[in-house]
N, C-alpha and C positions, 0 to 999 in steps of 0.2 A: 504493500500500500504506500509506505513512503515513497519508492521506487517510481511510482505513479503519479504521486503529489512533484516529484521533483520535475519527472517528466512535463508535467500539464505547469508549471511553472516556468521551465527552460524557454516552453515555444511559449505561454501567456505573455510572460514580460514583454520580447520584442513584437508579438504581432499586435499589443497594446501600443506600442508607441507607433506599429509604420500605420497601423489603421487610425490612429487619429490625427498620424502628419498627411496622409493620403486620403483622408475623410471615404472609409468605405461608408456602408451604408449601414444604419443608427440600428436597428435592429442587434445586426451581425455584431458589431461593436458591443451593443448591452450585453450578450452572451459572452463573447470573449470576456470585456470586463468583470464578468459575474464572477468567471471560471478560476481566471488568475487571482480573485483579489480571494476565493475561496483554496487553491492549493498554499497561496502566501499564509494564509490563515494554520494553515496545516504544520507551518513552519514552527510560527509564534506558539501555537500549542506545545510542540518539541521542545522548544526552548523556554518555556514555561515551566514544563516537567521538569527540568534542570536544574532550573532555579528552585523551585517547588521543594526537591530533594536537599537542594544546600543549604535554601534559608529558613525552610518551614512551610507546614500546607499554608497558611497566616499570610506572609509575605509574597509565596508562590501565587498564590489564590489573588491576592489583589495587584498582584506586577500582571497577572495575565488578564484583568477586569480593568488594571488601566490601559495595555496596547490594545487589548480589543475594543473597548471604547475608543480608544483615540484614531480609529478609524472611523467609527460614527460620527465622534465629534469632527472630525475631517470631512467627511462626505455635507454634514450638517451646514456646517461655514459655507463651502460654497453655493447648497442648496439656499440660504440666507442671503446671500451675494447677488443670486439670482430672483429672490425677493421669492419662493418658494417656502412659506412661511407654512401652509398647510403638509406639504410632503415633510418638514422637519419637524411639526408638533405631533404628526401620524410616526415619524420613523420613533421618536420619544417613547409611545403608545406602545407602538411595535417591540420596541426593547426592550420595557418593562414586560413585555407578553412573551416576547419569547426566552428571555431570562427564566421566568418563575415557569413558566408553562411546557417550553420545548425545550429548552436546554436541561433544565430540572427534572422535566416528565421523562426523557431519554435518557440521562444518566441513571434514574433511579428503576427504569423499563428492564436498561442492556444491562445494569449490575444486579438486578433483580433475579435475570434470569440465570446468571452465573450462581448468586448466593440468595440463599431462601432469605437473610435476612439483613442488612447491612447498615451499621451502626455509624453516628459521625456526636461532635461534639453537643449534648444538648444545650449546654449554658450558652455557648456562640448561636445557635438558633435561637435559644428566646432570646437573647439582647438582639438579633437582627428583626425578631418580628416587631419590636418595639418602632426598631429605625424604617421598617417599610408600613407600619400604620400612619408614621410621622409625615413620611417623604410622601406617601400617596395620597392617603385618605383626607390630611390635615393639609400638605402643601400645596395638592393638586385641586382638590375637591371647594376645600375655603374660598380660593380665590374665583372661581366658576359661582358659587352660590352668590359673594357679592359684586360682580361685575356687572350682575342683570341691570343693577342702579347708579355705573359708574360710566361719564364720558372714558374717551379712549386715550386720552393723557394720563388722566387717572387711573384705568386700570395698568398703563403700563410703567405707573410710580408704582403701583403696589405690588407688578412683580418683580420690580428693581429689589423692592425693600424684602420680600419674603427671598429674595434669590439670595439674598449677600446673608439674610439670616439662613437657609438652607447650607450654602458652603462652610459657614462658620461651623453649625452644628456638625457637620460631616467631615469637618478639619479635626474634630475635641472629640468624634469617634474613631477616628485612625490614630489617637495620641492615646487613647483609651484604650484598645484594643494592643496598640506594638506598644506601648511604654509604659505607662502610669497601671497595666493591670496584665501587663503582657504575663502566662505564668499561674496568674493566681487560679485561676481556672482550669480544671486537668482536664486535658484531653484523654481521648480513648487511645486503647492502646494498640488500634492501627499507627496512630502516629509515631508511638515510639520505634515502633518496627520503619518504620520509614526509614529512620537515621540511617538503618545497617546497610540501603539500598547504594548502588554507585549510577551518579548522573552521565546519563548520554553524553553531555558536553558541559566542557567546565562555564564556571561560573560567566568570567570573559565573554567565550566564543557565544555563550546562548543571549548574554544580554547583545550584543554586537549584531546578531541574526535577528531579535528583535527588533533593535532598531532600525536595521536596510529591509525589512521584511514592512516594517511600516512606510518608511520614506515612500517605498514601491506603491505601497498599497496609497499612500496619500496622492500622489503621480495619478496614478489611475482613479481613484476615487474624484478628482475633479474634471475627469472628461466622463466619467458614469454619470453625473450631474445632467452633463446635456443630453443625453440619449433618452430622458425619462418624460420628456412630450413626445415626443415620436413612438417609445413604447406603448405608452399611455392609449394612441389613437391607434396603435394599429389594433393590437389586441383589445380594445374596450377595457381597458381598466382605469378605475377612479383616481384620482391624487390620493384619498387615503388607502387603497388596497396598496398600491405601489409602498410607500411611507410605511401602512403598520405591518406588514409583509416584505415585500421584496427589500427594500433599502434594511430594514431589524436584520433580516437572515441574510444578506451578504454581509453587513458590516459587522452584526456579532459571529462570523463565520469561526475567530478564533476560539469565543470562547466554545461555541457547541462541538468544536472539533476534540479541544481540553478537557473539558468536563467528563462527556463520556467515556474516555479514554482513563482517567481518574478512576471512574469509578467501579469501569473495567477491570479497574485494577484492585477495589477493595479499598481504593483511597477517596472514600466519604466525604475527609472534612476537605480536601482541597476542592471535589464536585461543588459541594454546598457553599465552598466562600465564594467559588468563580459563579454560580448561578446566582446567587441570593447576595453578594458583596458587586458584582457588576450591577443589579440592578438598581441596589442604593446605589452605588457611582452615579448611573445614567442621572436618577430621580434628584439627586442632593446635587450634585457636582458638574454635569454634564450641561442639563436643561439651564438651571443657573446660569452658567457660565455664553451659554447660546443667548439668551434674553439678554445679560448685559453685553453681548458681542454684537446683539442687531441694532443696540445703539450706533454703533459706528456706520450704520449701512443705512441703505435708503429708507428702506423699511424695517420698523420695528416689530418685535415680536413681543408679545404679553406672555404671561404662563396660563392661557385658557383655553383650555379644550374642550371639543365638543362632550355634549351627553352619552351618546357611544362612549366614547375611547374611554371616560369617567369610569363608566359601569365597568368596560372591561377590565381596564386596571384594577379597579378597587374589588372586584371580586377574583381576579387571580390574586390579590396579595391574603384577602381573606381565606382563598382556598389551599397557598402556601404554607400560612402560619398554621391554618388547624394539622396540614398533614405535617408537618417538619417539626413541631412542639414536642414532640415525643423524643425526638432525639435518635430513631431510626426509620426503613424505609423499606418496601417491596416491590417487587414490578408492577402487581397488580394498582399503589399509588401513583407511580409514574406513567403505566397508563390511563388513569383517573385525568391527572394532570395534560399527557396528550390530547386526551379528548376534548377538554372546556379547551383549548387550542385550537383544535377543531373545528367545533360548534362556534367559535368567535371569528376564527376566518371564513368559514363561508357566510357569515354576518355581514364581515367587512366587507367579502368580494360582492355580495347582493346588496351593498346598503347603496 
């Protein structure tokens, strides 16, 4: 499979750059771009796993929920630039969905059917359910209830002001988590066995992969931008199918490729920080960061989102926290989890 990922990366990288110095035709392009920025993906995960082994599920887990975001948030900027304010509040959607729902539902599916029953940190699941009640329910949902009665200058001071309190809060849980309480909370003892494991690639060589693995994917991630009105019409698809679909599942490409592959392996807690620590990224860090970035641009972006995308967020984090409280996992939840996935995209694709 790697063998494969390398291959579909060799030829992606260059027929991404001659196809969009020789503008073939937008379609053929969205494919290609899909493919490459998905084997790149495959890369970042390897070298995740690496990292994963040297510094901790903890650190592993969130080094591969920042390069995987930071391809969202790459794809995001320019979709912003382009004044594509609906396709980045839908790909937001889409991330939060396919974090708790696809990435989470598959890991806990493929590991399910290897081990009847697989166990990861409880104490790190309840403090995340905390932070994904916070990030969705309270940061996303608040501002949608009062904007019905706010001009549009105003709603977009109030999501200045909840964005810089979202990052703040999500800066004092990373300081919480690695420092001030790193430790006090035992993990299971998949993770001590981890220690004995030896990493594919040292420490160096895998961060250095992930950084040209993103540069690449940033390169192409800004001509995938232009091919999504033309996809749009050939195919009949909405700006939010595209956004909480297509754009979520190429740009979290890393993390679903990671996770599964974790969990494949019996390692729980680095699946469950990449699924459920990318999504508080996206919700606390990511969206923030996109609202005070479309100040710079022509168009502003507020943090409000339709009543769709509302419901589906807040019922996949609700449907997260009651399966993940416990502290362990089966296929049969993970496909529980695939299905409201499911039943939400063919929502999206008819709505």
């Amino acid at each position: 499979m790697s063998r494969f990922f390398f291959w579909m990366m060799a030829a992606g990288v260059p027929l991404s750059v001659a196809g969009s110095l020789l503008h073939w035709p937008q379609v053929l392009l969205f494919i290609i771009y899909c493919l490459t920025i998905i084997a790149l993906a495959s890369y970042m995960g390897r070298a995740t796993e690496s990292l994963a082994i040297i510094a901790g599920p903890r650190i592993g887990g969130l080094l591969n929920a920042t390069f995987g975001n930071a391809v969202e948030l790459i794809i995001s900027i320019f979709a912003l630039r382009e004044g594509l304010i609906g396709i980045v509040l839908a790909s937001l959607t889409g991330s939060v969905l396919g974090n708790l729902l696809l990435v989470a539902g598959l890991s806990f599916f493929i590991g399910g059917l290897k081990y009847k029953r697989q166990e990861f940190n409880v104490y790190d699941a309840r403090h995340n359910s905390g932070l994904l009640m916070f990030a969705v329910i309270v940061a996303f949902v608040i501002p949608e209830v009062f904007s019905a009665e706010m001009t549009e200058p105003r709603k977009l001071s109030m999501s200045v002001g909840i964005s810089i309190i979202m990052i703040l809060l999500y800066l004092a849980a990373l300081y919480f988590k690695l420092v001030s309480h790193r430790g006090v909370y035992q993990t299971n003892q998949n993770e001590q066995e981890e220690s004995h494991e030896e990493p594919e690639w040292s420490g160096k060589r895998a961060t250095l992969i992930l950084f040209l693995a993103t540069v690449a994917v940033a390169y192409i991630s800004e001509h995938l931008v232009h091919t999504f009105d033309t996809v749009a019409e050939q195919f009949g698809w909405s700006e939010l199918f595209i956004g909480v679909i297509i754009v979520a599942i190429v740009g979290n490409a890393a993390e679903h490729a990671s996770a599964v592959i974790m969990a494949y392996k019996d390692k729980m807690d680095v699946a469950v920080e990449i699924a459920i620590g990318s999504t508080l990224q996206i919700a606390m860090f990511v969206a923030p960061v996109l609202v005070i970035s479309s100040l710079f641009f022509p168009t502003s972006m507020p943090l409000v989102f339709t009543l769709p995308e509302l419901v589906a967020m807040a019922s996949a984090v609700l449907l997260m926290i009651i399966i993940s409280n416990d502290g362990d996992t089966n296929w049969f939840e993970g496909a529980t989890l695939l299905a409201a996935y499911i039943i939400m995209g063919i929502g999206f694709f008819l709505l």
